[in-house]
C-alpha positions as CSV (number, residue, x, y, z in Angstrom):
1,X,0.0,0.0,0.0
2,X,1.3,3.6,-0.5
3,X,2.5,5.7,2.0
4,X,-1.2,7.9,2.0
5,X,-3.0,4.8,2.7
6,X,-1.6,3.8,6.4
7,X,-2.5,7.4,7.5
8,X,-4.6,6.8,10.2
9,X,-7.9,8.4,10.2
10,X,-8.2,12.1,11.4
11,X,-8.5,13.0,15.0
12,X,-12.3,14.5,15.8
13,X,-12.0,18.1,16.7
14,X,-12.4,18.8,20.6
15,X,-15.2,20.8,21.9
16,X,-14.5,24.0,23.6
17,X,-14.8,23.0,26.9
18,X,-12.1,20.4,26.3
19,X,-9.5,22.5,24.1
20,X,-9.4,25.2,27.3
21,X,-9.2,21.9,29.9
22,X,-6.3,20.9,27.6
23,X,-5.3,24.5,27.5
24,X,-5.2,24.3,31.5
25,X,-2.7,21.3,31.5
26,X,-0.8,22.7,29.1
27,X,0.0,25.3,31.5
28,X,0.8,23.5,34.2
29,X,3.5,21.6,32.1
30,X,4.9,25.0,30.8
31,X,5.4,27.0,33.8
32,X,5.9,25.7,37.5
33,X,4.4,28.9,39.0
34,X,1.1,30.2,37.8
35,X,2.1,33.5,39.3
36,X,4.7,34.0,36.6
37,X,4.2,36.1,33.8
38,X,3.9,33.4,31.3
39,X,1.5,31.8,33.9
40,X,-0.3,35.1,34.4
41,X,-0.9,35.1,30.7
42,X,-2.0,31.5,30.0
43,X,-4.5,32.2,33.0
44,X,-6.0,35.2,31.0
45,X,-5.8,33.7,27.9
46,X,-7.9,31.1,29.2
47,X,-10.4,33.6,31.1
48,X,-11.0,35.1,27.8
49,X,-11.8,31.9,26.3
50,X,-14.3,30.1,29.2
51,X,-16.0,34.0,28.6
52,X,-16.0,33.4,25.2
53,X,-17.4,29.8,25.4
54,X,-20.5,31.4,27.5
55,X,-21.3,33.6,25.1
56,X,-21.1,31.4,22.6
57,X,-23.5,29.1,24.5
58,X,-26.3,32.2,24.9
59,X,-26.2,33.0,21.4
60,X,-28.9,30.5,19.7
61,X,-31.2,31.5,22.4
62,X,-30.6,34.9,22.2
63,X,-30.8,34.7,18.3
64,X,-33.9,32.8,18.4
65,X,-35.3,35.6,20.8
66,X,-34.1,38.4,18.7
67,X,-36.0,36.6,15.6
68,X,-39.2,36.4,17.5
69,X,-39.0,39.4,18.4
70,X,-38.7,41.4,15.1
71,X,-41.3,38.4,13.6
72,X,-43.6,40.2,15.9
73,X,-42.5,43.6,15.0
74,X,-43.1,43.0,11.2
75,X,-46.6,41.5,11.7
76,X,-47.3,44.8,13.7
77,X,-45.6,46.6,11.4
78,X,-47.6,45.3,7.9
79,X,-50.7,45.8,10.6
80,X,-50.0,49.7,10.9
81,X,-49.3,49.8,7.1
82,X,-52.6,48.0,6.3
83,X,-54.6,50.4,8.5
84,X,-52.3,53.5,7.0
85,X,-53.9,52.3,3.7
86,X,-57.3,52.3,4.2
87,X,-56.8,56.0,5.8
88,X,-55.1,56.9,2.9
89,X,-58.5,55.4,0.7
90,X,-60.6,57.4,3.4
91,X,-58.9,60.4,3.5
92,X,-58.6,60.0,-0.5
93,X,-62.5,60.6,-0.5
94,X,-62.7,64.0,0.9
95,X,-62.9,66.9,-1.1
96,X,-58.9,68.5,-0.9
97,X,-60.4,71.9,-1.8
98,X,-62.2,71.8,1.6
99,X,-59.5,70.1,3.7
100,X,-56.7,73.0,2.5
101,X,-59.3,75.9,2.9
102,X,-59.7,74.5,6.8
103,X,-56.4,73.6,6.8
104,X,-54.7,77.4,6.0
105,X,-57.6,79.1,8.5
106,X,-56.1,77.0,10.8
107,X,-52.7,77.8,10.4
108,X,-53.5,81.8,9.9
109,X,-55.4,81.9,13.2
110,X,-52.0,79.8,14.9
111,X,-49.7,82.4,13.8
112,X,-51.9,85.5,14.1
113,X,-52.2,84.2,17.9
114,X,-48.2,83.5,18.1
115,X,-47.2,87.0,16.6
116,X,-47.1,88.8,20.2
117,X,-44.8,86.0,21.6
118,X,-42.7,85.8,18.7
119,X,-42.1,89.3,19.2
120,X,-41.4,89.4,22.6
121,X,-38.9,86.7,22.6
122,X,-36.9,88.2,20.3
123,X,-37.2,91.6,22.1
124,X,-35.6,89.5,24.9
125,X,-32.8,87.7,22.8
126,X,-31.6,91.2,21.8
127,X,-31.7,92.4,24.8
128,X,-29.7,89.5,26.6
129,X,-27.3,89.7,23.5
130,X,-26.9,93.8,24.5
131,X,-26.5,93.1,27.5
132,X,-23.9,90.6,27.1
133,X,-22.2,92.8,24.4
134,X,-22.1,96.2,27.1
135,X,-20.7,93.6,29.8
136,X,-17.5,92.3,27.5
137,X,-16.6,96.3,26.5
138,X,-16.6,97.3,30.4
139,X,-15.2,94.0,31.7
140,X,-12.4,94.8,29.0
141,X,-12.3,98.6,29.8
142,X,-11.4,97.8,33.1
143,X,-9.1,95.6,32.7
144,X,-7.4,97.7,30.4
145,X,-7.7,100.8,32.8
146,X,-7.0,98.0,35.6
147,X,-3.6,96.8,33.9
148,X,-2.3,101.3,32.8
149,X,-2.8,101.5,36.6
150,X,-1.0,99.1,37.5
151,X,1.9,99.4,35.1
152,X,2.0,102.9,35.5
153,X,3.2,102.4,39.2
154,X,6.0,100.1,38.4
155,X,9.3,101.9,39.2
């Protein structure tokens, strides 16, 4: 027989619990203290990987959750469009001319009665920006009248 033919048959893979148990007695044979920083890093190493294992063991469930979850979403989400179309067929029905002549008195009477307050808050705004303005030019006048003062006394 050839040389390919006495190959015995592939190994099967080891789960993930068993390569970090291997992983474990590895270590032990490789460092003699744990507290080492080889040992240190082995230890992390295999942290990392019994965390990864546990999320990896959540994940269908979560998954399967998830797809539940937006399964429902859609259903409620073709729902809303289904009753979106049968407004859109009511609303469809009305006369437009009588909708937009309600709809602009509306919108007339909303910003004949927010005029005032428009106008007042922007009385204020200019105001608090004056205000603001007049405090920088003293604050900076005095510190310039401040800083002649003081540099005029200086032998």
């Amino acid at each position: 027989m050839s040389q390919h033919a006495r190959i015995a048959p592939a190994e099967t893979t080891p789960t993930q619990d068993q390569a970090i148990e291997e992983l474990k007695r590895a270590l032990q044979h490789f460092t003699a203290r744990p507290d080492s920083p080889n040992g240190r890093f082995f230890l992390a190493i295999i942290a990392v990987l019994e965390a990864q294992n546990r999320a990896l063991d959540r994940m269908p469930r979560t998954l399967n959750d998830t797809l539940l979850m937006l399964q429902t979403e859609r259903r409620s989400i073709e729902h809303a469009l289904g009753d979106g179309v049968e407004a859109a067929r009511a609303l469809h029905s009305i006369n437009e001319k009588m909708v937009e002549g309600r709809v602009l008195d509306v919108i007339s009477k909303v910003f004949s009665s927010m005029e005032p307050e428009v106008g007042r808050r922007a009385k204020l705004i200019a105001d608090r920006y004056q205000w603001r303005s007049t405090g920088l030019i003293v604050f900076w006048a005095a510190m310039l009248i401040l800083g002649g003062f003081v540099l005029g006394r200086l032998p």
